[in-house]
N, C-alpha and C positions, 0 to 999 in steps of 0.2 A: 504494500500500500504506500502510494505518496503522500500521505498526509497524516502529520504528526498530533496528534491528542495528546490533550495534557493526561499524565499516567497518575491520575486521581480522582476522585469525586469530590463534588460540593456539597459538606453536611449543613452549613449551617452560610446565610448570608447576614451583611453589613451593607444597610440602604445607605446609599446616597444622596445627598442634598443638594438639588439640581437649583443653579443661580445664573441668574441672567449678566448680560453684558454689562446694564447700568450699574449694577448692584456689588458685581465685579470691579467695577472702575471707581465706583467710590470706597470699594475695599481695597485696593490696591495705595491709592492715596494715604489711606489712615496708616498703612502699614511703612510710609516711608519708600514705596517702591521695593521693597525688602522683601520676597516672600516666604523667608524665615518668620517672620512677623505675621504671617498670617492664620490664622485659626486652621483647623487640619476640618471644621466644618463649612470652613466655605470655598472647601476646593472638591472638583468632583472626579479629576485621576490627581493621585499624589505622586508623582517621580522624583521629590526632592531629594529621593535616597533609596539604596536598597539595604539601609543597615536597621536592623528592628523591624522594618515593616513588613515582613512576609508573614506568612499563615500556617502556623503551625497545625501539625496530623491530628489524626486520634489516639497516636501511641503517644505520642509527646503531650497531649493532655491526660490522656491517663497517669503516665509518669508525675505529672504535677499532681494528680491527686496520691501518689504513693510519696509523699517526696519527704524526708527525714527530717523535720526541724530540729535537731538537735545542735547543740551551740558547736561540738568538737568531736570531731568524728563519725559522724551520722553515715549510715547506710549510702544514701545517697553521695555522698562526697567519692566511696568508695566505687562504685557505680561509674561515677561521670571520671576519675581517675584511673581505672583500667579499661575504660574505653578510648580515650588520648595515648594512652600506655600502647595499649593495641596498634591504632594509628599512627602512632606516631615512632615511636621506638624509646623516646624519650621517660627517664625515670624521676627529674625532676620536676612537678605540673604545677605549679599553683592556680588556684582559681581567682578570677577579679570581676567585679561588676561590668567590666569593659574593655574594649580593647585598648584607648587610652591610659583606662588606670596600668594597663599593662606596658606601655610606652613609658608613663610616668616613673616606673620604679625601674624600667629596663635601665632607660638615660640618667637618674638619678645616682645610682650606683656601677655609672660605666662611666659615664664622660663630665665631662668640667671646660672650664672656663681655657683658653686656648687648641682644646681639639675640633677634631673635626669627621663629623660621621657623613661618610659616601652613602649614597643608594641610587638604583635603579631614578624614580621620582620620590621624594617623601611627601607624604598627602598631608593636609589642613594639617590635624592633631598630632604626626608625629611630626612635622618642620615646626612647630613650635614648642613640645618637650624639650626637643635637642638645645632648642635656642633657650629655654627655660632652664638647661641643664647650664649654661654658657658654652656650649658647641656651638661650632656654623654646621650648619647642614648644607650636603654639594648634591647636586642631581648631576651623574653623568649614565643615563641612557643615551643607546646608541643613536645617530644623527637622524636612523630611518625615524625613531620614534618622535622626533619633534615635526615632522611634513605629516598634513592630514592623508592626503591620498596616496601616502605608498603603501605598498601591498606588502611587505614585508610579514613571513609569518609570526613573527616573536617580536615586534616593536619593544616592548618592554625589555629587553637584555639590556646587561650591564655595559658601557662600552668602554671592554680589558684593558687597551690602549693609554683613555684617559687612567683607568682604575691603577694601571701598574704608575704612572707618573707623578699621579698623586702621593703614593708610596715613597719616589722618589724626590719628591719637592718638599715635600713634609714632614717623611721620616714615621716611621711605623707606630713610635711609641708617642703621638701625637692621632693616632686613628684609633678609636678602644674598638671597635665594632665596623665591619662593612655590615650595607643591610641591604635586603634583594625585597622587592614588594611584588607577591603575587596572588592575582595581576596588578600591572600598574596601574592603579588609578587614577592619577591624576593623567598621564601620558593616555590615557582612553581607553582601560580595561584592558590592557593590552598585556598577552602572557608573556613568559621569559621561561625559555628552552631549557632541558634540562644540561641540554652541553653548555650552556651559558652557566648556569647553578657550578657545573661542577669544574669550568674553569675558574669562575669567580673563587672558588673553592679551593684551586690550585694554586692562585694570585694571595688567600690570604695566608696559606699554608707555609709560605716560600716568605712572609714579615710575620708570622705567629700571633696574626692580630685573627680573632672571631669571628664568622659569618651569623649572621642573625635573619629571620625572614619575617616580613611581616607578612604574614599569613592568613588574611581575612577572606580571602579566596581561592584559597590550595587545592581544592576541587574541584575550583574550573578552569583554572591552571592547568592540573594533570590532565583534564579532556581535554584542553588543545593539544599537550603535546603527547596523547593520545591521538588525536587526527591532524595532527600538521606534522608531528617529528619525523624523521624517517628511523626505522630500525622501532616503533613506539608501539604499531598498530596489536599487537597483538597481547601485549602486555593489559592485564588487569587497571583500573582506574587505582585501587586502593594500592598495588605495588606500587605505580610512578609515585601516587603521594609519599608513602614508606620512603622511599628515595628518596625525595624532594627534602624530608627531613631529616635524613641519615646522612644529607650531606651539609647541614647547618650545625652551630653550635647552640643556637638557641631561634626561638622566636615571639613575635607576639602574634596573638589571632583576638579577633573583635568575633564572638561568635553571631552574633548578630548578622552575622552573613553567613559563610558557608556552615555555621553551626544551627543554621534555621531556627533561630528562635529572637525572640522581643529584647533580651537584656543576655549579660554574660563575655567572658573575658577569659582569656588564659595567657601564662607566661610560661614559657622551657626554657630550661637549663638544662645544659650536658656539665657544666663545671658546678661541682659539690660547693665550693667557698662562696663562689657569686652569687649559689641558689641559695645561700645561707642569711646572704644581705639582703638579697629579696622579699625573703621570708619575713627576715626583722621588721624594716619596713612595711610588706605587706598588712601586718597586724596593726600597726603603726595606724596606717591610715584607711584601708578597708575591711580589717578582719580577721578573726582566726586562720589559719592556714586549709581549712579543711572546708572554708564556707567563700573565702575571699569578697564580703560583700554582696553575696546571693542568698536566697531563700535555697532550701532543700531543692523546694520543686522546681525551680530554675535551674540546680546540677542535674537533676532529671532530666530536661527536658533538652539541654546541652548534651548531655550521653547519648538522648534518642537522636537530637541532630546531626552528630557526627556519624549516626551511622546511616541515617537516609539519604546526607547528602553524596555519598558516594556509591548509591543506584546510578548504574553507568542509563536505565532508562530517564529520570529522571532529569541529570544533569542534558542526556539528550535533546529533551524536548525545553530546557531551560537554555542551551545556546539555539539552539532553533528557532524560539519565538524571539529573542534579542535579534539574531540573523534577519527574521522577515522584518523587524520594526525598518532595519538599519537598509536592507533594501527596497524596500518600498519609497522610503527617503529617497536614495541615491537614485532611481527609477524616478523620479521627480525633481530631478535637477538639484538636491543639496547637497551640499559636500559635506560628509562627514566625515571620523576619522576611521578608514578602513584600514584591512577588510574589521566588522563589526567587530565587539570586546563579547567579555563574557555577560557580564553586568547592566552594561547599560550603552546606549547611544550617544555619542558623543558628534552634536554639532559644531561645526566649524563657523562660529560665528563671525567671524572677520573676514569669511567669504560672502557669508550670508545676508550682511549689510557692509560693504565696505564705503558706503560714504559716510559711517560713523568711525573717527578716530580712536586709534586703541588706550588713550586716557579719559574717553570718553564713556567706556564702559559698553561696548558692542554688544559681548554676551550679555548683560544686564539687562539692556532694550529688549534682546529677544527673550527672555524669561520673564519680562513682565509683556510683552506682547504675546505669549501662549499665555497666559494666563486670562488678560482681559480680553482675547480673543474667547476663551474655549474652556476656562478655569483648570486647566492645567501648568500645577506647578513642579520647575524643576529646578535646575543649580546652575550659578556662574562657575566654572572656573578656568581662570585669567585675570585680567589686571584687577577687580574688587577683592575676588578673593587671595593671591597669590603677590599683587604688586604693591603692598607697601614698604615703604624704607629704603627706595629707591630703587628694589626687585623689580623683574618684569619678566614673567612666563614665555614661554616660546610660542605659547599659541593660545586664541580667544576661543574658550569651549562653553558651549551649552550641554550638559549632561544630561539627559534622560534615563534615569536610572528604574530600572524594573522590579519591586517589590516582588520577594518568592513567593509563588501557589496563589497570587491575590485578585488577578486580571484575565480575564479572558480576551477574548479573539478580538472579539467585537469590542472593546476597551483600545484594543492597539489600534484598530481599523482608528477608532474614535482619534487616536494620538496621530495617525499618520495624515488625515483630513486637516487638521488642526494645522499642523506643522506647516503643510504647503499651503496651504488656504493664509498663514501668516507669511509666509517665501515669498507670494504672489503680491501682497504687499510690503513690501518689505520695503521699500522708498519711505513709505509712510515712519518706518520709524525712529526715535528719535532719541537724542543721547542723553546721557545722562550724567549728574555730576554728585559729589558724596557732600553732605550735610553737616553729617556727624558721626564720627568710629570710634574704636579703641583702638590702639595701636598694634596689638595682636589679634590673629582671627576675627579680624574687620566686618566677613560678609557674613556673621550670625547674626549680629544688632548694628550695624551701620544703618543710617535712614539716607536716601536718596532724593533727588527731585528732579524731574528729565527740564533741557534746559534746549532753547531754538525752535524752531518753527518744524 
């Protein structure tokens, strides 16, 4: 058969609250142009993310109903700790409410004030730990991964070249950590090879400095290089994962993604001492070691996520419907960043309206023009969120990010209508300038006000 069904049923629905253009447009106003700021009931598709909002099974609700409140040591900790064990290989696990809080103690007790941590791209929350840490944070992905339309299978790989010189301009013991993100989020969901993984792997091995991964999407990671790698195809999804982590020293995972569920966070360690400062910490500021911050039925529901999300059917039909959003677009004249990511759609906004200048905030216009078009909200990322302190990203993205198990066919159709229906006018729209921010992580509460005719 040619056509892909989602490999689940729908027990139970969440109505929508359908709003008109006007009512839209004076919401968008009170909100500062920000649609972080907007209520999650006056939008009627959410793509601002795919972290927390997916829809969790019947096993993973069951499991919340079995789920151990006990302060230290509870069944469930045990549970959600030999299933990471299992996947991962790793024997040190702590749990965290998140994937930040798991950034937060990574950089805490790695890096300081004149290092410097490489990665792939560092996304929102971890480019500003590191810098919270006093680290700079470097993004050297390879060149394919900053042009939207090359084809490149692995846009996300490290690029070695830069990675070895950094080594050599800086000096080892000035890098506590290389970090690999997979996939690249900010670069456009974009995966990173496993020959990439294990030469990055060879590059830190040769300065004895740690590879670490951020891990928020390690599942659908391994299905690409499941169907892109060569020598891949026949391997299991859960062996390349095994792999992917057998060849790190540690990592952080936001389970809120490939862990399918609302809330949840882990941190690995391969080194006994560092998991030991971790640990300290972790109590410190989220919790026993055996709860890190979650309820019982939260490590439940984390254990059951880690094991559904690596249904080689499921992740199937979850790069599948990203694929059709991402071509049906491109079949319509938008540039996005190809070929599609795991996760979400990533418009090319600075193609998409190029008579707005890139201080102007391009992507911004077009996230608040899908919205008052069509009340769909998604994400800048580029100069709002990425270019303060005289930064500036390699390229203006509109994100459309796909919440797990939440949306139907007929939901996308609705997104891809919207999209071009906004493309078509796209003269119409207009830039925009910032009001008000904080100096870190700008585009969650900056207010805006579009500005010109």
């Amino acid at each position: 058969m040619k056509t892909i069904i989602e490999p689940f049923r729908i027990k139970a629905v969440e109505p929508i609250r359908m709003t008109g253009r006007e009512e839209r447009e004076a919401i968008l106003e009170r909100a500062g142009f920000n649609v972080f700021l907007i209520d999650a009931n006056d939008v009627l598709i959410d793509l601002l993310t795919d972290s927390g909002t997916g829809a969790m099974s019947s096993e993973q609700w069951a499991g919340v109903m079995r789920g151990d409140e006990s302060y230290a040591g509870a069944k469930s900790f045990h549970r959600f700790y030999d299933r990471v064990q299992e996947m991962t290989g790793f024997s040190h696990i702590l749990p965290t409410h998140q994937g930040r809080a798991s950034e937060r103690i990574l950089f805490q007790v790695t890096a300081g004030p004149g290092m410097v941590v490489p990665n792939n791209n560092h996304f929102d929350t971890t480019r500003a730990n590191v810098e919270h840490s006093g680290a700079k944070p470097l993004d050297l992905v390879i060149d394919e991964g900053q042009v939207a339309n090359s084809r490149h299978p692995f846009k996300g790989n490290m690029n070695l070249e830069r990675l070895e010189r950094l080594f050599e301009d800086v000096g080892a013991e000035r890098i506590p950590l290389v970090m690999l993100t997979v996939t690249n989020n900010s670069g456009g969901g974009q995966p990173v090879s496993l020959e990439n993984i294990r030469a990055v792997r060879e590059i830190c091995d040769r300065h004895g400095t740690p590879l670490f991964l951020d891990a928020c999407r390690f599942a659908e990671n391994a299905y690409f290089i499941k169907e892109r790698e060569p020598g891949q195809s026949n391997r299991s999804v859960p062996e390349i994962v095994r792999e992917m982590f057998e060849l790190s020293d540690g990592a952080t995972i936001s389970a809120k993604k490939d862990g399918l569920v609302n809330i949840g966070g882990v941190l690995l360690f391969r080194d006994a001492d560092l998991a030991q400062r971790a640990r300290n910490l972790l109590i410190l500021t989220e919790g026993f070691p055996t709860y890190g911050g979650l309820a019982g039925r939260d490590l439940e529901a984390m254990a059951q996520g880690f094991t559904e999300v690596l249904e080689e059917d499921y992740l199937h039909y979850r790069i599948r419907s990203v694929g059709y959003l991402g071509e049906r677009l491109t079949a319509g004249g938008v540039q996005i960043v190809e070929p599609p990511g795991g996760h979400a759609i990533y418009i090319d906004a600075a193609a998409f309206c190029p008579h707005i200048p890139r201080d102007r905030l391009p992507g911004q216009a077009v996230v608040c023009a899908l919205y008052r078009h069509a009340g769909i909200r998604a994400v800048e990322i580029g100069t709002l969120m990425f270019g303060g302190e005289g930064n500036r990203p390699e390229m203006e993205l509109v994100r459309l990010a796909i919440p797990r198990r939440v949306y139907t066919q007929s939901h996308i159709d609705y997104v891809v209508e919207a999209v071009l229906d906004v493309f078509d006018q796209r003269d119409a729209l207009r830039p925009l300038e910032i009001v008000d921010a904080p100096a870190q992580l700008r585009h969650f509460t900056a207010r805006l006000r579009e500005v010109g005719s």
